[in-house]
C-alpha positions as CSV (number, residue, x, y, z in Angstrom):
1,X,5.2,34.7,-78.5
2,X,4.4,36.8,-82.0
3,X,7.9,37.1,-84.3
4,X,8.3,40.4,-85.6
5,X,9.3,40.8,-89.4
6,X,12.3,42.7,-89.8
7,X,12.4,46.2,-91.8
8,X,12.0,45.0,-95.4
9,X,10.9,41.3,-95.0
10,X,8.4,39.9,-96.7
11,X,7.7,37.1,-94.9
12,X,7.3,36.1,-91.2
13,X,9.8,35.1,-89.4
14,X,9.7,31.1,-87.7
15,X,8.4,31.3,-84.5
16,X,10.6,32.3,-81.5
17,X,9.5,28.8,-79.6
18,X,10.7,26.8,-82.8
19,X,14.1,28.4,-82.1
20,X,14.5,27.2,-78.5
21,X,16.1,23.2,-78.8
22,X,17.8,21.3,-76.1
23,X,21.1,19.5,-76.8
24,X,23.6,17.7,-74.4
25,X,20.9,18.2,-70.9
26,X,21.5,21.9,-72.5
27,X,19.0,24.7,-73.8
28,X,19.8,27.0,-76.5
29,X,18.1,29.1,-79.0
30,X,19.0,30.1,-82.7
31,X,19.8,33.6,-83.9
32,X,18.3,34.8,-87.0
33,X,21.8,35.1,-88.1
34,X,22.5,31.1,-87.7
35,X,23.9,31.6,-84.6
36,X,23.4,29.0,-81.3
37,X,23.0,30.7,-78.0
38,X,23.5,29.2,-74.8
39,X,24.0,27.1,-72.6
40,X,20.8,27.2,-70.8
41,X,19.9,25.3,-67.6
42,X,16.0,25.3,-68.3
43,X,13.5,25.9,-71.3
44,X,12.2,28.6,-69.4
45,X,15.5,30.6,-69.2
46,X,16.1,29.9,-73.1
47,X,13.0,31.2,-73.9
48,X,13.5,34.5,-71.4
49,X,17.1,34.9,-73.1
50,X,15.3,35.0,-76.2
51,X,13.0,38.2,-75.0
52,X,16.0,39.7,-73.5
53,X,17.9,39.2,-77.0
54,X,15.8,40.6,-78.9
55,X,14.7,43.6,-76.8
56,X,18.5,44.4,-76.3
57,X,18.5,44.7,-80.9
58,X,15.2,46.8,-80.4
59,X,17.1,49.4,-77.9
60,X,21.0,49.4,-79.3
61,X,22.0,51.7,-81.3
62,X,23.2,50.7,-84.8
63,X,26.9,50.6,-83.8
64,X,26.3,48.5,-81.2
65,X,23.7,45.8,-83.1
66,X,26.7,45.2,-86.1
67,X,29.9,44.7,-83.2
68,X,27.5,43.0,-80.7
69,X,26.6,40.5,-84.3
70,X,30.1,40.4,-85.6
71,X,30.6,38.9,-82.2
72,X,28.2,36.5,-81.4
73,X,28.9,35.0,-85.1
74,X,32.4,34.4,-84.4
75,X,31.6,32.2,-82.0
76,X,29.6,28.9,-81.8
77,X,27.7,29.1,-78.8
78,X,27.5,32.5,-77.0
79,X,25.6,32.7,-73.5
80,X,23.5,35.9,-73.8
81,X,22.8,36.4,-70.0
């Protein structure tokens, strides 16, 4: 899986699969914003959550993007399914 830079990064961004941990018998992955997503049953559904995650920022409009992130980083774990 390629990481895209954002608008106006310099650098590239870590890897989507070095974002994808298991805790507690649990997967997650980790938001660019700091942010733990999850619970996930398998690595295989963390990693697909992460494709559907970051498809959904490619497609919403910029309303959307800033409540759907105020929201996921007012919480500490945030199932994005």
């Amino acid at each position: 899986m390629t990481a895209l830079a954002r608008s106006g990064e310099a650098n590239q961004p870590p890897s989507r699969s070095n974002r994808i941990f298991n805790r507690d018998s649990s997967w997650y992955f980790s938001t660019r914003e700091g942010k733990n997503a999850g619970p996930y049953d398998s690595r295989g559904e963390a990693e697909q959550a992460v494709v559907d995650f970051v498809d959904f920022l490619r497609v919403a409009d910029w309303d959307t993007r800033i409540k759907y992130l105020a929201a996921i980083t007012a919480t500490t774990h945030t199932r994005l399914t």
